[in-house]
Structure formats: C-alpha cells, structure tokens
C-alpha positions as CSV (number, residue, x, y, z in Angstrom):
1,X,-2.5,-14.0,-50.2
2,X,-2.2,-15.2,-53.7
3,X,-1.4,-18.5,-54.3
4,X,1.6,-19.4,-56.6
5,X,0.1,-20.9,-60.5
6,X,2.5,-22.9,-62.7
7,X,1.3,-19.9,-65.1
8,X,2.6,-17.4,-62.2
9,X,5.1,-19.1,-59.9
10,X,6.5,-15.7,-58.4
11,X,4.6,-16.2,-55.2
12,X,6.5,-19.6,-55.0
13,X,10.6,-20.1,-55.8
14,X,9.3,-22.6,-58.0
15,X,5.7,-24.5,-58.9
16,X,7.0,-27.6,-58.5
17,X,8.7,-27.0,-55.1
18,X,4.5,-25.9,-53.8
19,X,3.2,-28.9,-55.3
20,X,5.4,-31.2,-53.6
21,X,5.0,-29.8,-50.5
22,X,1.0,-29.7,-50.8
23,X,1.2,-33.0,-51.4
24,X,3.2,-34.3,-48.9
25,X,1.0,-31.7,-46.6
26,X,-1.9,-34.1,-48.5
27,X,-0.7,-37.4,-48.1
28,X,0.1,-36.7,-43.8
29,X,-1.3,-39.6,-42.3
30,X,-3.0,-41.7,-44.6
31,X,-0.6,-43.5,-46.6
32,X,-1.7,-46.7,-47.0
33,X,0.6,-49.4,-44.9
34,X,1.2,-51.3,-48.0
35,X,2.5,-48.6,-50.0
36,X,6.2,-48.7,-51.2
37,X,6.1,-45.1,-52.1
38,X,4.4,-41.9,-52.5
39,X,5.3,-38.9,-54.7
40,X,3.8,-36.7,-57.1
41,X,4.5,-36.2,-60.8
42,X,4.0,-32.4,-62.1
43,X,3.5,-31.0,-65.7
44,X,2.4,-27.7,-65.7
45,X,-1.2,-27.9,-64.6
46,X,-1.4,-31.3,-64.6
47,X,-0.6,-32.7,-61.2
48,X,-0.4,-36.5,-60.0
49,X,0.4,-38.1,-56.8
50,X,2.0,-41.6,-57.8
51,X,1.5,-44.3,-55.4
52,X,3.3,-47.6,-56.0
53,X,2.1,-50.6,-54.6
54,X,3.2,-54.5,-54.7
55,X,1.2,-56.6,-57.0
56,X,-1.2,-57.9,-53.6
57,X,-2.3,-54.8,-53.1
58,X,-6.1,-53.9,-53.1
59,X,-7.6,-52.3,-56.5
60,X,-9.0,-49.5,-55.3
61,X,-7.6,-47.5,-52.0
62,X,-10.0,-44.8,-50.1
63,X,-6.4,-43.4,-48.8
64,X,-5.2,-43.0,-52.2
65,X,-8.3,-41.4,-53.4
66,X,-8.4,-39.3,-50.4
67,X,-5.0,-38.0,-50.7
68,X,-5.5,-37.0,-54.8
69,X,-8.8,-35.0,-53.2
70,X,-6.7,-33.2,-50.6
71,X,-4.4,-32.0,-53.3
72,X,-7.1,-31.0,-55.2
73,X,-8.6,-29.0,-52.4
74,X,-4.9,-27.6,-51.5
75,X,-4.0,-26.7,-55.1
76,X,-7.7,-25.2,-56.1
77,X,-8.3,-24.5,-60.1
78,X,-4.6,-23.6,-60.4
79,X,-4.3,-27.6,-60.9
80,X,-5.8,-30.5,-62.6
81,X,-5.1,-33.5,-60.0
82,X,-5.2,-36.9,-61.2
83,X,-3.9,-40.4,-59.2
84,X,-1.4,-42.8,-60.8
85,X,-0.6,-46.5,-59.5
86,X,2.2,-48.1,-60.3
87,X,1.7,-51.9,-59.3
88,X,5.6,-53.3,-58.7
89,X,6.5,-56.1,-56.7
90,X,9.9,-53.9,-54.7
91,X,9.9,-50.3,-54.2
92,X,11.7,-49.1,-57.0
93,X,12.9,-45.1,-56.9
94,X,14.7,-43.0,-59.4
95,X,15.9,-39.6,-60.2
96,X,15.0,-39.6,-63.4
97,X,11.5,-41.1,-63.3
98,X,10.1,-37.6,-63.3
99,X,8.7,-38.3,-59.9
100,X,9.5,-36.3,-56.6
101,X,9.4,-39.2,-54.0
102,X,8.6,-38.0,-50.6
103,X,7.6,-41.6,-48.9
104,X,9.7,-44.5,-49.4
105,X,9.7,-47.8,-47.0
106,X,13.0,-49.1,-46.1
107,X,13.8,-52.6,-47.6
C-alpha cells in the first residue's frame, strides 16, 4: 500500500484530510485533562499538532510529546512533525487560525 505524500496526495482525497486523521488516530487517549484543545497545523511537509493549554498548565507534557511521536511514527519520512503550545487562559477556536481542531472542551 502506498501511503499518500503532500508531494503525491493521489492515494489520499487530500494530504491534509490524512494528516488530520493520523493525528486524531495519534492523540486517542492521551490528551492531557487540562487541555482546551487539540489540532494539527499542516504546511506541506511540515506537520504540527497544536495543543493549547491555560496559563497553569505544566511546562513540559509526556502526553503532548507522546502524541507529536505517534504522528511521527504514523506519518513516516513523508512528514517533518513538530509540537506547538499555545498557553491561553479560555479555549479559543477559529476557522481561520489555520488549525484543524479535532478536541475542544465545552465551556
């Protein structure tokens, strides 16, 4: 089976639409409880869950950095993964944030 690329997406409808899904596949059970969010940021190759927090969160997260890893691992060398924190005090979404939010808490 080969594996849709953003350089080759034909396996996929669309690059993006894979990422997101590997990532949600990626994030499965180890969101961390004081997360307001979890999505994933795509440019091409580069790739980026985004994981906002409130400002009381801790500075470093094995759950975040585990869930970067398994998209890594899910993506292969098609993909350069990195993680992004955005430290806010409410969950704040938006369409146009270039983000595809797939975990929000309710308010």
């Amino acid at each position: 089976m080969k594996l849709p690329t953003p350089d080759n997406p034909a396996a996929s409808p669309v690059w993006e639409n894979y990422v997101v899904a590997q990532a949600a596949h990626a994030a499965l059970r180890i969101v961390p409880p004081y997360a307001h969010a979890v999505g994933v940021e795509v440019n091409g190759k580069r790739v980026a869950p985004v994981v906002q927090v409130p400002l009381e969160a801790p500075e470093r997260d094995g759950d975040i950095e585990g869930i970067a890893g398994d998209l890594q691992e899910l993506l292969g060398p098609a993909a350069v993964v990195h993680t992004r924190i955005d430290v806010r005090p409410v969950c704040t979404l938006s369409a146009d944030d270039g983000v595809r939010w797939f975990f929000a808490t309710r308010p």
